[in-house]
C-alpha positions in Angstrom: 18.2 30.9 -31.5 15.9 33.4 -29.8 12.3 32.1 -28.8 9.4 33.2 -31.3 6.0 33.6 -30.8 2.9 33.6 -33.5 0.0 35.5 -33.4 -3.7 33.4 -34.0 -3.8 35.5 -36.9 -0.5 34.3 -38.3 -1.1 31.0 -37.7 -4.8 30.9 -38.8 -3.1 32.4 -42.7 -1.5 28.4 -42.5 -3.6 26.3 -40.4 -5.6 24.9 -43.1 -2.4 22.9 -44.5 -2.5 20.7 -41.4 -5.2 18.6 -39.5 -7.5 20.7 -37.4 -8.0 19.7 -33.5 -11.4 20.8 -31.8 -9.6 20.3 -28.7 -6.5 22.4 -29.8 -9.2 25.1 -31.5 -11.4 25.2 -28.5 -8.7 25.9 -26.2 -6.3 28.4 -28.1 -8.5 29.5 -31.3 -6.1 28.1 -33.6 -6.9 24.5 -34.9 -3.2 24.1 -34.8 -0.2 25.1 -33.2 3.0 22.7 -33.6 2.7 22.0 -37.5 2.0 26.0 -38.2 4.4 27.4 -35.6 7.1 25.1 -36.8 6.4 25.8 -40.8 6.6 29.7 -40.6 9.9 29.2 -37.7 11.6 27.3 -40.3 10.7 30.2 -43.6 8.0 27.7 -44.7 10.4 24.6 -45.0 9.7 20.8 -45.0 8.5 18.9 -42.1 11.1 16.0 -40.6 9.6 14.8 -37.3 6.5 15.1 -35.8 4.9 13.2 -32.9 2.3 13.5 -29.9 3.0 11.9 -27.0 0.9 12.4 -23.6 -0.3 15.3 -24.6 2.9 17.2 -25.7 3.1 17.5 -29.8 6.2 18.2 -31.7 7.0 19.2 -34.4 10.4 19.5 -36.1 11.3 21.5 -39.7 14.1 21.6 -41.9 14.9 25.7 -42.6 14.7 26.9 -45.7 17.2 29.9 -46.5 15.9 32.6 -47.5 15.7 33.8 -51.6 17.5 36.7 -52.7 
C-alpha cells in the first residue's frame, strides 16, 4: 500500500472528532495527526488500536469499502 500524506487543511475538516494536543498543534498546526490521518486512510472507518508510547502515537483503522 503506497504511503499517503494529508494536508493541515484535510486534517483540520476532522480534527475536531478527536482530542486536541497543544503540543501536537503548536508544532505541526494540526491538533491531531494519528487519529485524523488514520480515519481518512482507512475511507472514514472505525478505530481498532491506538496507543502513545515515548512519544510515538499510533493509530490503527479498520477500512471501510467504498459505497457504490
Amino acid at each position: 500500500m503506497p504511503v499517503k500524506f494529508y494536508s493541515a487543511d484535510e486534517l483540520k475538516a476532522v480534527e475536531n472528532i478527536y482530542p486536541i494536543s497543544n503540543f501536537v498543534k503548536k508544532t505541526v498546526v494540526v491538533g491531531s495527526v494519528a487519529r485524523p490521518s488514520a480515519y481518512l486512510g482507512s475511507n472514514r472507518g472505525k478505530e481498532i488500536y491506538y496507543t502513545i508510547n515515548d512519544g510515538v502515537t499510533l493509530a490503527v483503522y479498520r477500512k471501510e469499502e467504498k459505497s457504490q
